[in-house]
Gaussian input, Z-matrix of N, CA and C with variables (Angstrom, degrees):
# hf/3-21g

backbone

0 1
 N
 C     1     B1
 C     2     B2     1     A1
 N     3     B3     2     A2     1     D1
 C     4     B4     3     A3     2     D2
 C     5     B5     4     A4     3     D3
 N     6     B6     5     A5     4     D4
 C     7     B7     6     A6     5     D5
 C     8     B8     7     A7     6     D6
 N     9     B9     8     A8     7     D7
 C    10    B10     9     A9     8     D8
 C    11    B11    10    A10     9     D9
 N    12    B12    11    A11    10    D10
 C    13    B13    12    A12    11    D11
 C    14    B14    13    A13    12    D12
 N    15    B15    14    A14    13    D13
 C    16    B16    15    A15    14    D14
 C    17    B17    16    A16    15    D15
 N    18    B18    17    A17    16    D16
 C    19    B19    18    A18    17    D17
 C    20    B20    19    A19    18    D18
 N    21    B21    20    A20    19    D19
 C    22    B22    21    A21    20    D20
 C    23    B23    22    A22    21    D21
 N    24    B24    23    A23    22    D22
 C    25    B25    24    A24    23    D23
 C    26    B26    25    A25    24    D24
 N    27    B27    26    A26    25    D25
 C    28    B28    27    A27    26    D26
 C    29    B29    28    A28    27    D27
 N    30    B30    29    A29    28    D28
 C    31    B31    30    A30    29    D29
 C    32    B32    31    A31    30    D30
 N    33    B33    32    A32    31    D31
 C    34    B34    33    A33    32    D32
 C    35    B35    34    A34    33    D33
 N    36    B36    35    A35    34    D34
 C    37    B37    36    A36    35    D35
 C    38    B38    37    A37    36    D36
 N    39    B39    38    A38    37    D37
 C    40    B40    39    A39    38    D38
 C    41    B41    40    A40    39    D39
 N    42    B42    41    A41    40    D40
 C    43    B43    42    A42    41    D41
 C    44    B44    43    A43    42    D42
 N    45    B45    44    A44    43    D43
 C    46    B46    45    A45    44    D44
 C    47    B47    46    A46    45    D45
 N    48    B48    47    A47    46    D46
 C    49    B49    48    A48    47    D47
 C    50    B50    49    A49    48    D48
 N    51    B51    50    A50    49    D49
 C    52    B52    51    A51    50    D50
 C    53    B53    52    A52    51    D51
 N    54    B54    53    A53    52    D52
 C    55    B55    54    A54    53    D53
 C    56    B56    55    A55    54    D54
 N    57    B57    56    A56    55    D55
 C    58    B58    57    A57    56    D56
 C    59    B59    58    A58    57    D57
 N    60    B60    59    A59    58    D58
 C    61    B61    60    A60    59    D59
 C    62    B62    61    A61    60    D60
 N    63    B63    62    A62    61    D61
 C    64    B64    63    A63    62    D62
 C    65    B65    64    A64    63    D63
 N    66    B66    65    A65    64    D64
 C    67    B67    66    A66    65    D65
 C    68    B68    67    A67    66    D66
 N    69    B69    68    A68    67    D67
 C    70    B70    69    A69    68    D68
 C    71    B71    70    A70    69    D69
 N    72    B72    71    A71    70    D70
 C    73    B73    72    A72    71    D71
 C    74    B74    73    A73    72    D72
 N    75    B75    74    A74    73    D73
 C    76    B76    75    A75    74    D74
 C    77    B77    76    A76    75    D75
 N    78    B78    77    A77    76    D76
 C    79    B79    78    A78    77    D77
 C    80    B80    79    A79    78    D78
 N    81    B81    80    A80    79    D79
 C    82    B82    81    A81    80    D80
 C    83    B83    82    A82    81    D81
 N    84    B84    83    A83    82    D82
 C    85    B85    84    A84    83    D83
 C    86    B86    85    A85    84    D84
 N    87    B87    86    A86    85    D85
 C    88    B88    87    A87    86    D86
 C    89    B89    88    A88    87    D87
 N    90    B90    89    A89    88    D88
 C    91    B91    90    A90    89    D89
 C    92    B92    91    A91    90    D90
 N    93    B93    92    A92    91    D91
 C    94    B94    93    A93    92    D92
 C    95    B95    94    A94    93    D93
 N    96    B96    95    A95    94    D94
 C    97    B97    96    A96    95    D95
 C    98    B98    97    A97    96    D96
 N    99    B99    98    A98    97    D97
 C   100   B100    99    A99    98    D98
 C   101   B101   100   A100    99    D99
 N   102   B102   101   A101   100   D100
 C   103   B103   102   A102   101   D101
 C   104   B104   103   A103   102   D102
 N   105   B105   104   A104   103   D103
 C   106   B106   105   A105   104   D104
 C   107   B107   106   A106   105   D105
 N   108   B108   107   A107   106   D106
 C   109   B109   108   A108   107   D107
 C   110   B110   109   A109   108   D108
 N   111   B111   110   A110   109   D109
 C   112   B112   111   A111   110   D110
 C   113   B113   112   A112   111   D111
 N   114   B114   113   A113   112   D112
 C   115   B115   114   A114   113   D113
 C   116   B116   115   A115   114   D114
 N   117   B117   116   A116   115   D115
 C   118   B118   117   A117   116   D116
 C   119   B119   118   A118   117   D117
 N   120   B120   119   A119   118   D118
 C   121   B121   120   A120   119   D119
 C   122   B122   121   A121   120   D120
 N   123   B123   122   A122   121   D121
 C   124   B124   123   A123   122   D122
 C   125   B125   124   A124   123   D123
 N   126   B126   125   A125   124   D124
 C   127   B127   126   A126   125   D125
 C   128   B128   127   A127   126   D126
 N   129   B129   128   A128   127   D127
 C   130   B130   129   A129   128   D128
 C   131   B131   130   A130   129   D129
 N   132   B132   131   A131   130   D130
 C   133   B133   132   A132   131   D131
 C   134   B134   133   A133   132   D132
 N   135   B135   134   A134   133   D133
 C   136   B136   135   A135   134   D134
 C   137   B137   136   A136   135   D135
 N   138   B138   137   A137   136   D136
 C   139   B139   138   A138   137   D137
 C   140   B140   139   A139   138   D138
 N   141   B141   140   A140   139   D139
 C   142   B142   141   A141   140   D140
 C   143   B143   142   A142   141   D141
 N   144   B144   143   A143   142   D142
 C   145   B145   144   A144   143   D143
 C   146   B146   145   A145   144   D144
 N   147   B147   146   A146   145   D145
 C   148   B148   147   A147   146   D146
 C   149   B149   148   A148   147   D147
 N   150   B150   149   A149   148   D148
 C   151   B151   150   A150   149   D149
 C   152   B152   151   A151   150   D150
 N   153   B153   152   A152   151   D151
 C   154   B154   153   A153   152   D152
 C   155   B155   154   A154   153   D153
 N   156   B156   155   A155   154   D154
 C   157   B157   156   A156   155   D155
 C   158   B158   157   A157   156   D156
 N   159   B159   158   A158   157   D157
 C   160   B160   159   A159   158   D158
 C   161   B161   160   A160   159   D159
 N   162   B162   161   A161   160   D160
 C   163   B163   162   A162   161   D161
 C   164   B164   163   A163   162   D162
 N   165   B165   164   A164   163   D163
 C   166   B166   165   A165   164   D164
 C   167   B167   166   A166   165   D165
 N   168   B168   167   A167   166   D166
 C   169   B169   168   A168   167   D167
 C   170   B170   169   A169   168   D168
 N   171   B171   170   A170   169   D169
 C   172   B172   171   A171   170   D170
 C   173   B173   172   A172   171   D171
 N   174   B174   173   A173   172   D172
 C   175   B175   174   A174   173   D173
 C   176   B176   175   A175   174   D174
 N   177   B177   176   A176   175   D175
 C   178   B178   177   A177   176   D176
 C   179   B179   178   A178   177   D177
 N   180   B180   179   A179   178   D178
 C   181   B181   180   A180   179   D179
 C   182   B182   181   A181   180   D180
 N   183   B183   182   A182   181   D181
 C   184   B184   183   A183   182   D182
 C   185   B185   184   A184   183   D183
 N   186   B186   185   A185   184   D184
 C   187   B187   186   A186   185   D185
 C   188   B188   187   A187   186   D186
 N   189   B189   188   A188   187   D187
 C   190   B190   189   A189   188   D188
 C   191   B191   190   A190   189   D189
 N   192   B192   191   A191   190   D190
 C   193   B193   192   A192   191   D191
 C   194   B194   193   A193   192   D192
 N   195   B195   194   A194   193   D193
 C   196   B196   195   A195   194   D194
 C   197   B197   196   A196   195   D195
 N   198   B198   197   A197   196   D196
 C   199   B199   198   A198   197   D197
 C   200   B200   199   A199   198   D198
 N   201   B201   200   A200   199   D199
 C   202   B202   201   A201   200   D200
 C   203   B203   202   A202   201   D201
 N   204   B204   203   A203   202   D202
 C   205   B205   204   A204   203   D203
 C   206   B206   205   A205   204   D204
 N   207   B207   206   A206   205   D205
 C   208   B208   207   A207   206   D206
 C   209   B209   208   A208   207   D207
 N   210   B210   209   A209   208   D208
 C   211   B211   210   A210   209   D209
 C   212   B212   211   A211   210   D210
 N   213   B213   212   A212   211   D211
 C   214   B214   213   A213   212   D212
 C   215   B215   214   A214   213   D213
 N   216   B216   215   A215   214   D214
 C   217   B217   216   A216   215   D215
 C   218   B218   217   A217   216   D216
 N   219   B219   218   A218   217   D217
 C   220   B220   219   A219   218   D218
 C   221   B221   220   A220   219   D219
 N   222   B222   221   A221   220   D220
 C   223   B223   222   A222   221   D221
 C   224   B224   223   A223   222   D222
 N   225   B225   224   A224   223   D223
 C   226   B226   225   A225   224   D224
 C   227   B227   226   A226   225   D225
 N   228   B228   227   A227   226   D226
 C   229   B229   228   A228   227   D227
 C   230   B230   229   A229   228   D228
 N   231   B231   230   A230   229   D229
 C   232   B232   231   A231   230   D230
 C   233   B233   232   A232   231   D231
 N   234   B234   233   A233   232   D232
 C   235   B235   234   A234   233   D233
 C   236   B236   235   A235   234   D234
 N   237   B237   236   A236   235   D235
 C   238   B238   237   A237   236   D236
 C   239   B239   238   A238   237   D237
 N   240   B240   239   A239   238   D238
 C   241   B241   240   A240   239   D239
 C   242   B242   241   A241   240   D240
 N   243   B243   242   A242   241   D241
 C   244   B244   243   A243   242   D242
 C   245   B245   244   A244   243   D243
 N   246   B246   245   A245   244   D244
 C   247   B247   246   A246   245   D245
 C   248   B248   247   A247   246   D246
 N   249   B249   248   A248   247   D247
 C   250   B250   249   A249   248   D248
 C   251   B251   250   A250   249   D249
 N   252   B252   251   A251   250   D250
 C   253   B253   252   A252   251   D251
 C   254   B254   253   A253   252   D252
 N   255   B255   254   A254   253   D253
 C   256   B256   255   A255   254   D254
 C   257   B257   256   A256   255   D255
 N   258   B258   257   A257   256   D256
 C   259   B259   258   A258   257   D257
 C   260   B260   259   A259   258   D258
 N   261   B261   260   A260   259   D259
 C   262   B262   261   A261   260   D260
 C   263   B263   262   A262   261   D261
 N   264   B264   263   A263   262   D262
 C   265   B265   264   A264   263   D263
 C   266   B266   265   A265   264   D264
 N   267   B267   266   A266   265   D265
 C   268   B268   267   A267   266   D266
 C   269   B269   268   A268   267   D267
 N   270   B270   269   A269   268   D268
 C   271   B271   270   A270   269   D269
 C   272   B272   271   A271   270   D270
 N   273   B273   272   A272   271   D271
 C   274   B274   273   A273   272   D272
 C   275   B275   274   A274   273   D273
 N   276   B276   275   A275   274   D274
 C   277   B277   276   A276   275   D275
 C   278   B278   277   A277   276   D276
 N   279   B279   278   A278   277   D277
 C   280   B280   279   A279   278   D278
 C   281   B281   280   A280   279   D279
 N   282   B282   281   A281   280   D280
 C   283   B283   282   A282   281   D281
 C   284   B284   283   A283   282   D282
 N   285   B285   284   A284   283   D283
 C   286   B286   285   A285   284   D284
 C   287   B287   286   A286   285   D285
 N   288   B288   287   A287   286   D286
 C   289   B289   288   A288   287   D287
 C   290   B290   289   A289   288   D288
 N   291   B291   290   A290   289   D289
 C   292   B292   291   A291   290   D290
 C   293   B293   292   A292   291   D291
 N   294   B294   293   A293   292   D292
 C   295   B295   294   A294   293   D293
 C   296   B296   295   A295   294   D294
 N   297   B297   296   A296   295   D295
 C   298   B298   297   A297   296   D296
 C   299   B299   298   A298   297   D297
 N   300   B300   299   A299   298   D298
 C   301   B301   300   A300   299   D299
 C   302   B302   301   A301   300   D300
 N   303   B303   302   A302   301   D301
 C   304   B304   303   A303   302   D302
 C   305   B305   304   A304   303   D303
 N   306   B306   305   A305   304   D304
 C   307   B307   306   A306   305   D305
 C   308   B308   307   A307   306   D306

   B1=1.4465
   B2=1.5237
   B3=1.2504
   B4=1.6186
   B5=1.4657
   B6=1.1615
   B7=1.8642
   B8=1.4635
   B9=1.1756
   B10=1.1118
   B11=1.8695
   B12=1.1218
   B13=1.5097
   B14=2.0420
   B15=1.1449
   B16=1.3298
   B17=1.5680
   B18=0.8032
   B19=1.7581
   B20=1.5219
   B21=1.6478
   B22=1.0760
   B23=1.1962
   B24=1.8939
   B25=1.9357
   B26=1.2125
   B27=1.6074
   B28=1.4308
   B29=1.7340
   B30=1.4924
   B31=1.5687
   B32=1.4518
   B33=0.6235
   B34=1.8047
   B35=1.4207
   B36=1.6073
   B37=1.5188
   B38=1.6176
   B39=1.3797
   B40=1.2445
   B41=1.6033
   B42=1.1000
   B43=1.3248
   B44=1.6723
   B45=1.4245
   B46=1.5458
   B47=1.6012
   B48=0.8951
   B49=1.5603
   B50=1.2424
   B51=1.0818
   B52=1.4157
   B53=1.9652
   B54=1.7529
   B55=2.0353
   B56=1.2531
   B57=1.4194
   B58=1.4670
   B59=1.4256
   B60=1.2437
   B61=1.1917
   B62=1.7226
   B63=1.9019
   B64=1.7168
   B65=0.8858
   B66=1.6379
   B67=1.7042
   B68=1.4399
   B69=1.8532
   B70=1.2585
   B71=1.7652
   B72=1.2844
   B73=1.6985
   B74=0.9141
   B75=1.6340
   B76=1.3615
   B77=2.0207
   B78=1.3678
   B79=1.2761
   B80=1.2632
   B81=1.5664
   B82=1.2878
   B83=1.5036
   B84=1.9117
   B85=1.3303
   B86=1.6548
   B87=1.4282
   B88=1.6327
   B89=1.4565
   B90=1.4830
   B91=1.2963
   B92=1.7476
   B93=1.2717
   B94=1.1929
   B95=1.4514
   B96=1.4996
   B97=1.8887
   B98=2.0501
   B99=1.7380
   B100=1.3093
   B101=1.3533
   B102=1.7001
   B103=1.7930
   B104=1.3522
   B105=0.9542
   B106=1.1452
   B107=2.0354
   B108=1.4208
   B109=0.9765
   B110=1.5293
   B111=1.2260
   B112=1.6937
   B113=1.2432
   B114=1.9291
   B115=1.3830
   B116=1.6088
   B117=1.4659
   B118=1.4232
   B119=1.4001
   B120=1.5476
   B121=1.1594
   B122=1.4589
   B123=1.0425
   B124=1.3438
   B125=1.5167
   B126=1.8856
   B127=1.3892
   B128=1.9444
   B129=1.1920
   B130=1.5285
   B131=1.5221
   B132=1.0390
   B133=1.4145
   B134=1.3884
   B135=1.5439
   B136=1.6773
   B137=1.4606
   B138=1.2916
   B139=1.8009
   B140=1.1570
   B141=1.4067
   B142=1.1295
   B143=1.9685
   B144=1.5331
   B145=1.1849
   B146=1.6264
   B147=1.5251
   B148=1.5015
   B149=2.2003
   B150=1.4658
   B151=1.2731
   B152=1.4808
   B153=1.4004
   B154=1.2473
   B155=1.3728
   B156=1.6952
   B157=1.4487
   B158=1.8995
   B159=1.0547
   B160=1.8219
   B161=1.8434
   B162=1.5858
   B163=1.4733
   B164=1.5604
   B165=1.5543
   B166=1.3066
   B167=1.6239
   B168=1.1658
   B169=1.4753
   B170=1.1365
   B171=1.8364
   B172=1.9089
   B173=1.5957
   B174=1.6501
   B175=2.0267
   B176=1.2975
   B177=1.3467
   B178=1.7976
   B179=1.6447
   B180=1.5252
   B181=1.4865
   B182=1.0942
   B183=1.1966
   B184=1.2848
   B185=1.8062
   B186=1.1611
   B187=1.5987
   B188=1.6260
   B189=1.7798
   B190=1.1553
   B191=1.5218
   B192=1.4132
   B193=1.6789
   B194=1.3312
   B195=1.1563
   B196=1.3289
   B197=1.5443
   B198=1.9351
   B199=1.1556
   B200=2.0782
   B201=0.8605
   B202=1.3663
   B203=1.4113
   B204=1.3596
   B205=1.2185
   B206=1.6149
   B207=1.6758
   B208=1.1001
   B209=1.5152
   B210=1.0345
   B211=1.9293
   B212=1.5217
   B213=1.7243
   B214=1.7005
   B215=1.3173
   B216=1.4182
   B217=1.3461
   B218=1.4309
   B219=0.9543
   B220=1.8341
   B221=1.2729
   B222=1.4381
   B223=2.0494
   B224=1.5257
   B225=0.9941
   B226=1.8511
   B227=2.0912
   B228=1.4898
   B229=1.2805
   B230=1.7048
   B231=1.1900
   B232=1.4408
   B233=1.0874
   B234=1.5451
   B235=1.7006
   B236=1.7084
   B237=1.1466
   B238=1.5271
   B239=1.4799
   B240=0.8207
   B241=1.9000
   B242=1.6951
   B243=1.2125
   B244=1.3743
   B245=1.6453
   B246=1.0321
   B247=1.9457
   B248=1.3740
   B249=1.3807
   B250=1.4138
   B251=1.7708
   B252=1.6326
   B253=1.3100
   B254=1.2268
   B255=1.5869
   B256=1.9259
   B257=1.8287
   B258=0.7299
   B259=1.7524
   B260=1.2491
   B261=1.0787
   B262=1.3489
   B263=1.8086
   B264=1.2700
   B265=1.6611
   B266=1.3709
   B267=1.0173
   B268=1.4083
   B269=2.2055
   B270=1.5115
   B271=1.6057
   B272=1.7004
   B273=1.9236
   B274=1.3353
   B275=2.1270
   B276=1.3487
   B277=2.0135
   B278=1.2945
   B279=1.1453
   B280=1.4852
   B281=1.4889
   B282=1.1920
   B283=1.6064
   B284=1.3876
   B285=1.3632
   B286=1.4326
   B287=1.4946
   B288=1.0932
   B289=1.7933
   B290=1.0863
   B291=2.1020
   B292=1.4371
   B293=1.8437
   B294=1.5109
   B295=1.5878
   B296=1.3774
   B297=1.9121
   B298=1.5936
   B299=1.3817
   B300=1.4704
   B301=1.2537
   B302=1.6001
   B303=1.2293
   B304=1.9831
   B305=1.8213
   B306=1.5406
   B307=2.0225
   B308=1.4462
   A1=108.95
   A2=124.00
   A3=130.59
   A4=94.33
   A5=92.16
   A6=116.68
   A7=94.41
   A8=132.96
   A9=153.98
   A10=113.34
   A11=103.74
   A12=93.44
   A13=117.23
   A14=123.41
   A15=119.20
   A16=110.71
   A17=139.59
   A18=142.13
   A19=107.41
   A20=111.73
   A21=115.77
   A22=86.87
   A23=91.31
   A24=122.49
   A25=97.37
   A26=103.37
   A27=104.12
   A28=88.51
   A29=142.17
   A30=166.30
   A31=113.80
   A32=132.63
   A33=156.11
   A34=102.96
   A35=97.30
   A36=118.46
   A37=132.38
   A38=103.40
   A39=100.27
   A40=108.57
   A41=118.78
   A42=110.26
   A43=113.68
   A44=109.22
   A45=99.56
   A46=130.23
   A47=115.25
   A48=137.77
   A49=82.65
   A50=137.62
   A51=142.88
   A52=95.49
   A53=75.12
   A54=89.82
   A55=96.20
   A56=137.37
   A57=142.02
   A58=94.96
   A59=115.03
   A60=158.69
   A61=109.83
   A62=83.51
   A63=91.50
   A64=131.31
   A65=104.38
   A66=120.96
   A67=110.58
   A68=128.43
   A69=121.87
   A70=91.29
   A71=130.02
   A72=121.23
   A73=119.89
   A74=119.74
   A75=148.36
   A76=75.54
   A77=97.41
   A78=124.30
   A79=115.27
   A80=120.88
   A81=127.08
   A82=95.78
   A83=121.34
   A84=106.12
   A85=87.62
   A86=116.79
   A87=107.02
   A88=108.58
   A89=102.29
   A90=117.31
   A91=133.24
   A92=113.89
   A93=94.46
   A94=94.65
   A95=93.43
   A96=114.04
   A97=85.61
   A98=106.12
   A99=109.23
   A100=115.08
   A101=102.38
   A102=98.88
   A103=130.32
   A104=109.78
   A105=115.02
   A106=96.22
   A107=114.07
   A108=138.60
   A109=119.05
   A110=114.59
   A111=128.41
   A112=135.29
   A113=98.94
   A114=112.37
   A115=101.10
   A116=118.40
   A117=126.45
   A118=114.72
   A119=132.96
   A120=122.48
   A121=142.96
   A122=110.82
   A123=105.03
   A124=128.96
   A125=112.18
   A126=123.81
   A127=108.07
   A128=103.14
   A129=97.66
   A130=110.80
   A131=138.26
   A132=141.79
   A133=105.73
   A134=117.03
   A135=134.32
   A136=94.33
   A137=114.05
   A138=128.05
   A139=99.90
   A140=132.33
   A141=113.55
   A142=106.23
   A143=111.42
   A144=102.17
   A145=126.60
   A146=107.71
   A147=94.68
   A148=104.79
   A149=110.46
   A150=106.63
   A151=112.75
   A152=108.51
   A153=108.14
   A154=122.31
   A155=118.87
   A156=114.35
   A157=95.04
   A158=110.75
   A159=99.32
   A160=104.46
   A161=100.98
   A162=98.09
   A163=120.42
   A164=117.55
   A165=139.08
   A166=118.33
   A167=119.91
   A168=138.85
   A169=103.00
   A170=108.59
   A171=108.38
   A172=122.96
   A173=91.96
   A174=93.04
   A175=108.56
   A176=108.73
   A177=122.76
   A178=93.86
   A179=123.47
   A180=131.36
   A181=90.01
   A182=168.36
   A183=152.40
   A184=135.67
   A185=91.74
   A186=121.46
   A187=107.89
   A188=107.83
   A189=126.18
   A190=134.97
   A191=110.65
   A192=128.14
   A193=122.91
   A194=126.42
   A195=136.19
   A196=130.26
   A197=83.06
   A198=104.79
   A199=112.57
   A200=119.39
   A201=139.93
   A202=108.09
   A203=135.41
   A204=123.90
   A205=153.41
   A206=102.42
   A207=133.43
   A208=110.76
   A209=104.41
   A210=135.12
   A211=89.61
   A212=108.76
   A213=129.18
   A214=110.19
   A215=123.31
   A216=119.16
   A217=110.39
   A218=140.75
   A219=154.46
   A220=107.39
   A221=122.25
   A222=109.92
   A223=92.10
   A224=116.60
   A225=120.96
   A226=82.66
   A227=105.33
   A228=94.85
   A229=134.95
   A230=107.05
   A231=148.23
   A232=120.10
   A233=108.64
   A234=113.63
   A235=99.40
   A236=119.04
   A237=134.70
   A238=99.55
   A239=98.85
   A240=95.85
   A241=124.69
   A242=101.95
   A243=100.88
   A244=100.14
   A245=117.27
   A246=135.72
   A247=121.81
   A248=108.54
   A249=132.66
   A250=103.12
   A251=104.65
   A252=105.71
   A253=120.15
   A254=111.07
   A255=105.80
   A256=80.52
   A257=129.40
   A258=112.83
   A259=105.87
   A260=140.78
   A261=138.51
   A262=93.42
   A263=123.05
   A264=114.40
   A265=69.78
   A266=151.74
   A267=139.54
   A268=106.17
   A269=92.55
   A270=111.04
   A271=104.80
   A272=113.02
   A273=127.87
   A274=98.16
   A275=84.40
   A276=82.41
   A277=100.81
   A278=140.55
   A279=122.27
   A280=107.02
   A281=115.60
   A282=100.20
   A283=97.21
   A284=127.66
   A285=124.64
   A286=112.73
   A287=117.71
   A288=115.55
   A289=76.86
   A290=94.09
   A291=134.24
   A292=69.23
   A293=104.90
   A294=145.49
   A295=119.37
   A296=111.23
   A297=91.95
   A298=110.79
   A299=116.33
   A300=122.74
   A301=99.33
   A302=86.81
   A303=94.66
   A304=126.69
   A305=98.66
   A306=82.25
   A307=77.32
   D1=135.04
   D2=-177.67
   D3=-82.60
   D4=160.08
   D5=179.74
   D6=-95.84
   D7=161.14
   D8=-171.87
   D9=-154.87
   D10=101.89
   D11=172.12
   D12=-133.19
   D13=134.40
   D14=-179.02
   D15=-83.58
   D16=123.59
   D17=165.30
   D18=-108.26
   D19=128.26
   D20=155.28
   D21=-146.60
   D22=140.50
   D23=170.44
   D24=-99.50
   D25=161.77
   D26=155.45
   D27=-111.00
   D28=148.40
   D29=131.78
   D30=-56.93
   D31=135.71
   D32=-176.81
   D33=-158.02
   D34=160.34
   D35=176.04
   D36=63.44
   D37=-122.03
   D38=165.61
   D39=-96.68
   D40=-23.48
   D41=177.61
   D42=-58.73
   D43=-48.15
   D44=159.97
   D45=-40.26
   D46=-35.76
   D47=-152.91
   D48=-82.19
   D49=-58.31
   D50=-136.85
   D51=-78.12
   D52=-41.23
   D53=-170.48
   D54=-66.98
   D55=-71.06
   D56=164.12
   D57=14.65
   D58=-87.31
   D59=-148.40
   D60=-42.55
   D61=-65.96
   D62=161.19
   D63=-42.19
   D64=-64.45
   D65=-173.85
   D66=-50.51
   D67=-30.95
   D68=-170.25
   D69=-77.04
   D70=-54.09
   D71=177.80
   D72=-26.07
   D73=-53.86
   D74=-132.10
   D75=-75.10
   D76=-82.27
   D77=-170.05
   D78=-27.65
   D79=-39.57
   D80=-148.86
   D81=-101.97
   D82=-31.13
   D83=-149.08
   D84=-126.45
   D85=-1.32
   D86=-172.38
   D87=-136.25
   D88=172.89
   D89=155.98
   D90=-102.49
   D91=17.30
   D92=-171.37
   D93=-98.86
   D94=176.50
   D95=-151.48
   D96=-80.04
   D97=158.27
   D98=152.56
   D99=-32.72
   D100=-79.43
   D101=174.93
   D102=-35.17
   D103=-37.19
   D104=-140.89
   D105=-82.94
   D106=-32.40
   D107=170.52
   D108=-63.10
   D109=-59.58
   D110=157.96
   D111=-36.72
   D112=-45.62
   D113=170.58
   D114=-61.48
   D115=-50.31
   D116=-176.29
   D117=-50.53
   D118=-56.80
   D119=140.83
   D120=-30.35
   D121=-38.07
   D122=172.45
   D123=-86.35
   D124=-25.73
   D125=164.93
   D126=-60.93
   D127=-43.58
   D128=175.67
   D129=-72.39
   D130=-41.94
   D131=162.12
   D132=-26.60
   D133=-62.03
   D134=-154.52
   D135=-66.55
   D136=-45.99
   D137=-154.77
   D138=-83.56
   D139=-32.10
   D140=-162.20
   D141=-111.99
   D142=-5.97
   D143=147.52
   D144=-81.97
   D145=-30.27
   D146=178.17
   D147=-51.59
   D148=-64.79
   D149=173.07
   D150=-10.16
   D151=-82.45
   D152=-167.18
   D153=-51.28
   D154=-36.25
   D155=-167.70
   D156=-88.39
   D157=1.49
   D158=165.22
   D159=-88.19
   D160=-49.94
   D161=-178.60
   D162=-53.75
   D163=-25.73
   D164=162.05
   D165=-65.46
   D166=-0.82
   D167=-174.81
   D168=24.58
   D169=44.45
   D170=147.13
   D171=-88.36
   D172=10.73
   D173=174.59
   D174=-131.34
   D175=111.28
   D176=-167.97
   D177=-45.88
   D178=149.34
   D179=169.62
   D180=-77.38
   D181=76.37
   D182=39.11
   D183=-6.83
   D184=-55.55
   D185=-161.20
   D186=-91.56
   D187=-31.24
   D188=165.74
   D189=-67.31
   D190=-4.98
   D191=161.21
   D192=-61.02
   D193=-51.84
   D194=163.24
   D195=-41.77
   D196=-67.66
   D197=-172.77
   D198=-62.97
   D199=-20.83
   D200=164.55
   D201=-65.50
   D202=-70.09
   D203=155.87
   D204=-40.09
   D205=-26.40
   D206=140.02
   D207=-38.81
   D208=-100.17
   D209=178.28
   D210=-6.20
   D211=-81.95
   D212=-178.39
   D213=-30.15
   D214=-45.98
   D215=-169.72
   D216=-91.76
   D217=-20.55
   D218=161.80
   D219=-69.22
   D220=-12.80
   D221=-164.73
   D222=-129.73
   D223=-29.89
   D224=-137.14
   D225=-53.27
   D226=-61.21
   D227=-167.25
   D228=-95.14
   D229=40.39
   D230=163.31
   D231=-77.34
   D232=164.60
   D233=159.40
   D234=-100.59
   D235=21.63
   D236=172.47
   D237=-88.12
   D238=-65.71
   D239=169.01
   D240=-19.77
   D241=-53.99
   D242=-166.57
   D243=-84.63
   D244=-13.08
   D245=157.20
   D246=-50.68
   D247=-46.25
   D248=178.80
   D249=-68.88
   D250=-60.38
   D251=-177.41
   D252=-47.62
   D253=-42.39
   D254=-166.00
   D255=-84.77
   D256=-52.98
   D257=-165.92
   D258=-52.78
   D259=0.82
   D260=-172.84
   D261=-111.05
   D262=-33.27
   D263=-158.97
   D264=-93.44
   D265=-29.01
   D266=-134.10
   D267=-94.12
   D268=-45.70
   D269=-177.66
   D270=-71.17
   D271=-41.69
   D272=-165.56
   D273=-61.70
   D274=-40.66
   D275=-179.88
   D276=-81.39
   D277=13.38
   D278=154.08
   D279=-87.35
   D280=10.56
   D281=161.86
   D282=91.96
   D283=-11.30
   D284=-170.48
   D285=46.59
   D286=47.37
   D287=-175.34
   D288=-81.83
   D289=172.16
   D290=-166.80
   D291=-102.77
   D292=145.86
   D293=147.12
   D294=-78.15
   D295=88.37
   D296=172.16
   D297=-70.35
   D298=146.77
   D299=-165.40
   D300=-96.61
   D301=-49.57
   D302=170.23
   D303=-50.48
   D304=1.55
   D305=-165.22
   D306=-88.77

């Protein structure tokens, strides 16, 4: 069974600005749909915090099997891919330490 989930943000500030920003590129130099763009934003958003919070060793290697297989099958045939790769060499040379959350 597929997951299905709806997201709507509301953007302020500079984070708006930034979106503004896109949407005028988007508009001027492409074709892909609003959605279609958003979804894209937000899959790189998802991927590249999970990365970090494994490279941050706040996700037991347990839990990280999946989620790795996931990732692979969403990027592999992208220019997200090669995004995935350095975020991955990039989190792995931090030593993958645990983050006390408490100091």
């Amino acid at each position: 069974m597929d997951k299905i989930f709806k997201v709507e943000v509301t953007l302020s500030g500079e984070l708006a600005e930034l979106y503004e920003q896109l949407l005028l590129e988007v508009a001027a130099k492409s074709v892909i749909s609003l959605s279609e763009m958003n979804r894209t934003l937000l899959q790189t958003g998802v991927v590249q915090h999970l990365l970090m919070l494994q490279g941050m060793g706040l996700i037991q290697k347990e839990g990280q099997g999946r989620q790795q297989v996931l990732i692979d099958l969403l990027s592999r045939d992208t220019l997200m891919w090669e995004l995935v790769q350095l975020a991955r060499k990039y989190w792995r040379s931090k030593g993958g330490g645990l983050v006390n959350l408490q100091a």
